[in-house]
Wavefront OBJ file of the C-alpha trace (Angstrom):
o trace
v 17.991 22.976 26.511
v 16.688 19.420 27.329
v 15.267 19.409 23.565
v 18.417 19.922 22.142
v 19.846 17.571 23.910
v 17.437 14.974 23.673
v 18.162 15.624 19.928
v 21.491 15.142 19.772
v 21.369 11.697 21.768
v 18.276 10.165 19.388
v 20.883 11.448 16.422
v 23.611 9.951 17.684
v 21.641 6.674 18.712
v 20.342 6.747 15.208
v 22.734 7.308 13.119
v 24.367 3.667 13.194
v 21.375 1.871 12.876
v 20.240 3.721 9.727
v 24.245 2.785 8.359
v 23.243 -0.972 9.217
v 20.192 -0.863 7.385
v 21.391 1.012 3.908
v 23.812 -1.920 3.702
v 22.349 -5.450 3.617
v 23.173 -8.355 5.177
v 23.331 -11.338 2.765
v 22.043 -14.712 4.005
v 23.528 -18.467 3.150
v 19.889 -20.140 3.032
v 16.069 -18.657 2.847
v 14.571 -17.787 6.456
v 11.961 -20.211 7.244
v 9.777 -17.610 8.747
v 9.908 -13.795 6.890
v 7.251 -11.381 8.033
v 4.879 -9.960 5.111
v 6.959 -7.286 3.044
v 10.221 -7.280 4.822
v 13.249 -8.193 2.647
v 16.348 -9.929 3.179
v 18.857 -11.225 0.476
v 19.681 -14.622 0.053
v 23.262 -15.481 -0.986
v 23.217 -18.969 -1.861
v 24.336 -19.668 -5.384
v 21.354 -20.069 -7.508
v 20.788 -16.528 -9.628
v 24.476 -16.888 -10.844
v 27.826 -14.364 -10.360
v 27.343 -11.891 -8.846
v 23.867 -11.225 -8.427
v 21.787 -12.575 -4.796
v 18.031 -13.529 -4.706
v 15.980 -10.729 -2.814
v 13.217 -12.380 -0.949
v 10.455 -10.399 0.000
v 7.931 -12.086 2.361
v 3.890 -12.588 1.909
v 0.432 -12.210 3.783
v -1.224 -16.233 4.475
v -1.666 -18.014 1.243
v 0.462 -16.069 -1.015
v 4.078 -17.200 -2.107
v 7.087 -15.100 -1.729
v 8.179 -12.779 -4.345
v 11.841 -13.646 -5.080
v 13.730 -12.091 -7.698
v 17.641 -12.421 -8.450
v 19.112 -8.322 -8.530
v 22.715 -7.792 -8.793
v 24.693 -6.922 -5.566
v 26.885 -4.104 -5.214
v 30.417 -3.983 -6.758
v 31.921 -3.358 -2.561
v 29.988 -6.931 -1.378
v 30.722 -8.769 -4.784
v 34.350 -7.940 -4.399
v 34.102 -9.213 -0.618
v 32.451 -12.229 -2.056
v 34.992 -13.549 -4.811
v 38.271 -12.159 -2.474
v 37.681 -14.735 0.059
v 39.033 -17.883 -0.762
l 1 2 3 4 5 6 7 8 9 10 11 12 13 14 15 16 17 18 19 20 21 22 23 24 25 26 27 28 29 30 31 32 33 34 35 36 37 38 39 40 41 42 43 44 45 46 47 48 49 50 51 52 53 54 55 56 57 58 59 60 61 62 63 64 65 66 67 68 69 70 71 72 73 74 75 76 77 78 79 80 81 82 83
């Protein structure tokens, strides 16, 4: 009984922090710090309508990989509603 239960709760913990991270958070300016290979998305204008530069970070000498990837039609409509 205390299985299922512990279940349910790490489900229910869970569940809203796996939501959070299937939809990203889009950043105004480039972190100064980025671990290696985690990824954020940088909203700031340079890769054009609607598309964000995904930043993914590197181990010591190595540079960043960014590449510009399209955003998703829900966040570009947020993006160009807002006046």
């Amino acid at each position: 009984m205390r299985t299922v239960v512990a279940v349910a709760f790490l489900c229910g913990v869970s569940a809203p922090c796996m939501a959070q991270e299937m939809s990203p958070n889009f950043l105004k300016k480039e972190p100064y710090f980025l671990s290696p290979w985690s990824v954020v998305y940088v909203d700031n204008g340079t890769c054009g309508v609607g598309k964000v530069m995904k930043v993914t970070g590197a181990i010591g000498a190595l540079r960043r990989k960014k590449v510009c990837v399209p955003m998703g039609p829900e966040q570009a409509s947020r993006t160009f509603a807002t006046p």
